[in-house]
Biotite code that builds the C-alpha atoms (Angstrom):
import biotite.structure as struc

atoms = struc.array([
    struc.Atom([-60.552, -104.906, 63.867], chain_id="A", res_id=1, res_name="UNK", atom_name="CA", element="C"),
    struc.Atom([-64.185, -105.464, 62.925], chain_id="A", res_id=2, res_name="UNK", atom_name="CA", element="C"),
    struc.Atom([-65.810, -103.034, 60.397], chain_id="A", res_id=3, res_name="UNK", atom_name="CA", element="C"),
    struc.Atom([-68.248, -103.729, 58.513], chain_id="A", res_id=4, res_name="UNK", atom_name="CA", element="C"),
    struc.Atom([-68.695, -103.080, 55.023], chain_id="A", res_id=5, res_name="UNK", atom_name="CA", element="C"),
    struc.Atom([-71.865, -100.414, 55.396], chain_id="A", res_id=6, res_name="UNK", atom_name="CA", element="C"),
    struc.Atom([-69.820, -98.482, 57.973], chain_id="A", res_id=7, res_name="UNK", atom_name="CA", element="C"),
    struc.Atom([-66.843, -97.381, 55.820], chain_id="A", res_id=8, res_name="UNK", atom_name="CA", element="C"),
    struc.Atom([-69.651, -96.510, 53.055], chain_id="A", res_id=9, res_name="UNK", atom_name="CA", element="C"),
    struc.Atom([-71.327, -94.316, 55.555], chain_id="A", res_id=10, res_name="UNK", atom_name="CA", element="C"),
    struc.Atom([-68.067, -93.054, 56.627], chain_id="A", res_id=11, res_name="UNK", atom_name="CA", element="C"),
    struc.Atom([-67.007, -92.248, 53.245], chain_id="A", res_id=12, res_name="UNK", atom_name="CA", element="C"),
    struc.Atom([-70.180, -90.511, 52.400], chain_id="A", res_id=13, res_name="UNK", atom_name="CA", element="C"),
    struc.Atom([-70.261, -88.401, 55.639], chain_id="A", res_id=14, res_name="UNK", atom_name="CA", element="C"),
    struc.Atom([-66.341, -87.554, 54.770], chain_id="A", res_id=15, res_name="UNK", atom_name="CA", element="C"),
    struc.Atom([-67.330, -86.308, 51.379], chain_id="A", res_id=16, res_name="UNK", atom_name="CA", element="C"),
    struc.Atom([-70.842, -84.627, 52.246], chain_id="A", res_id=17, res_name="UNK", atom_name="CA", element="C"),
    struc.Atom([-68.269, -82.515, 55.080], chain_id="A", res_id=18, res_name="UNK", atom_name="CA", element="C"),
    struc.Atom([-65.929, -81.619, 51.806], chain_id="A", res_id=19, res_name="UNK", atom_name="CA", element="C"),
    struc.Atom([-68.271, -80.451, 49.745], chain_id="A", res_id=20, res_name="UNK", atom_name="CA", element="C"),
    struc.Atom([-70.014, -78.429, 52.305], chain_id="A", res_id=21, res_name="UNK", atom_name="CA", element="C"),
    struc.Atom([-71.530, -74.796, 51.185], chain_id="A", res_id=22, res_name="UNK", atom_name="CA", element="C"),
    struc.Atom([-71.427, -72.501, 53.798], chain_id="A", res_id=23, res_name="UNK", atom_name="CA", element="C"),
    struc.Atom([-73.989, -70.397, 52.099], chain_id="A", res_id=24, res_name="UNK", atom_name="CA", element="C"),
    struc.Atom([-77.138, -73.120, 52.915], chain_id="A", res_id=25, res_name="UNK", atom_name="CA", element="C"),
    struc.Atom([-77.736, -73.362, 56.653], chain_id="A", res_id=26, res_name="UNK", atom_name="CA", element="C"),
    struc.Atom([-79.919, -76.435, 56.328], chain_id="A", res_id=27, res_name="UNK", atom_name="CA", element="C"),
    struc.Atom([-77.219, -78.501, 54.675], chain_id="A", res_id=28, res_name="UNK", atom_name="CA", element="C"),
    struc.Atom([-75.214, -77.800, 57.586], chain_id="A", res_id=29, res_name="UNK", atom_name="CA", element="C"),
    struc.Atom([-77.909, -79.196, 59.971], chain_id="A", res_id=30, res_name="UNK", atom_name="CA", element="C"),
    struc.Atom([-78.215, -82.114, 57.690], chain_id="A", res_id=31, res_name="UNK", atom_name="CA", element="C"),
    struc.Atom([-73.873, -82.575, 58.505], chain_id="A", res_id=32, res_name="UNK", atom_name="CA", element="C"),
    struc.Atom([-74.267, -81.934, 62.362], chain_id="A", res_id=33, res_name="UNK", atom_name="CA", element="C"),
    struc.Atom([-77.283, -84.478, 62.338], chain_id="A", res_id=34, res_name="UNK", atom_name="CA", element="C"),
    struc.Atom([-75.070, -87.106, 60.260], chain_id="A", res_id=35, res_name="UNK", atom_name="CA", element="C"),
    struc.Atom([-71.948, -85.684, 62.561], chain_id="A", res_id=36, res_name="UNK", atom_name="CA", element="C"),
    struc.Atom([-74.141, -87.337, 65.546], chain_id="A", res_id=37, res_name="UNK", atom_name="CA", element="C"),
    struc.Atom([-74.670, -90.472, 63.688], chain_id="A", res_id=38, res_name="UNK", atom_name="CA", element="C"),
    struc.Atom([-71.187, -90.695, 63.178], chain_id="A", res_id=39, res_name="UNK", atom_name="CA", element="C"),
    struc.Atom([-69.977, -90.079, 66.320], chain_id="A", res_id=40, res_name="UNK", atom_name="CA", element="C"),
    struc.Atom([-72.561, -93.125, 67.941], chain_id="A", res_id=41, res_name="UNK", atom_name="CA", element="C"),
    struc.Atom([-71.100, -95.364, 65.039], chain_id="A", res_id=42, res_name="UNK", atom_name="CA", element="C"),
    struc.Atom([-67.563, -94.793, 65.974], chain_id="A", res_id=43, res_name="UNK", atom_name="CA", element="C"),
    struc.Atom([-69.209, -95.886, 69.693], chain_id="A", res_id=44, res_name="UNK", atom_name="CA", element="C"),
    struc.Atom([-70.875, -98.987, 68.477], chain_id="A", res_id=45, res_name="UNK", atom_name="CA", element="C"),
    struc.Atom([-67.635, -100.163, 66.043], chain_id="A", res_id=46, res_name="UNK", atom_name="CA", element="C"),
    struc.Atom([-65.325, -99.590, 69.547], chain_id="A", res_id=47, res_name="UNK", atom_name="CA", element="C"),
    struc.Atom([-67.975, -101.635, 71.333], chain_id="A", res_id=48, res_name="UNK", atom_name="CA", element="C"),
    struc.Atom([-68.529, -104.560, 68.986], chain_id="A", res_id=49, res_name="UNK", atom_name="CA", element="C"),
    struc.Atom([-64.500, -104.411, 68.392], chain_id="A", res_id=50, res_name="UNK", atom_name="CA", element="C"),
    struc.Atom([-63.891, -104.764, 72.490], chain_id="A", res_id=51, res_name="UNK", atom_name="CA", element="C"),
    struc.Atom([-66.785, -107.890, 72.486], chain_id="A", res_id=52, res_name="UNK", atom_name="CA", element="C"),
    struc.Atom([-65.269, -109.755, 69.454], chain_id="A", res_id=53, res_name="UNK", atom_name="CA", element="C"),
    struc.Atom([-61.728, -109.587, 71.102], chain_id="A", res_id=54, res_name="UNK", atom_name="CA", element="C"),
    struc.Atom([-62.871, -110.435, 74.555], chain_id="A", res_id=55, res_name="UNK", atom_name="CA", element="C"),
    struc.Atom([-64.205, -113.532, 72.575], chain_id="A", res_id=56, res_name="UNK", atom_name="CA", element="C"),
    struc.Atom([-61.204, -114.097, 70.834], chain_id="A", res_id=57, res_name="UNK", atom_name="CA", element="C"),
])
């Protein structure tokens, strides 16, 4: 499957920025639902790009 390098970073640091949340600072959180969105459109555009390349291939 195609990933690319900068994705599994970002999903690393989205993984370990959800561990180390602190329930006591409410704008952290909104900083983790805004990256949560991110995620969730990466995971759409890796699906994407991984249907294209093996249509191709």
């Amino acid at each position: 499957m195609y990933t690319p390098m900068g994705q599994i970073r970002a999903v690393g640091f989205v993984l370990r920025r959800l561990k180390d949340d602190d329930p006591r600072s409410r704008k952290y959180r909104r900083t983790i639902a805004r990256q949560g969105w991110y995620f969730l459109w990466a995971a759409v555009l890796i699906l994407a790009m991984a249907i294209v390349v093996s249509l191709l291939f």
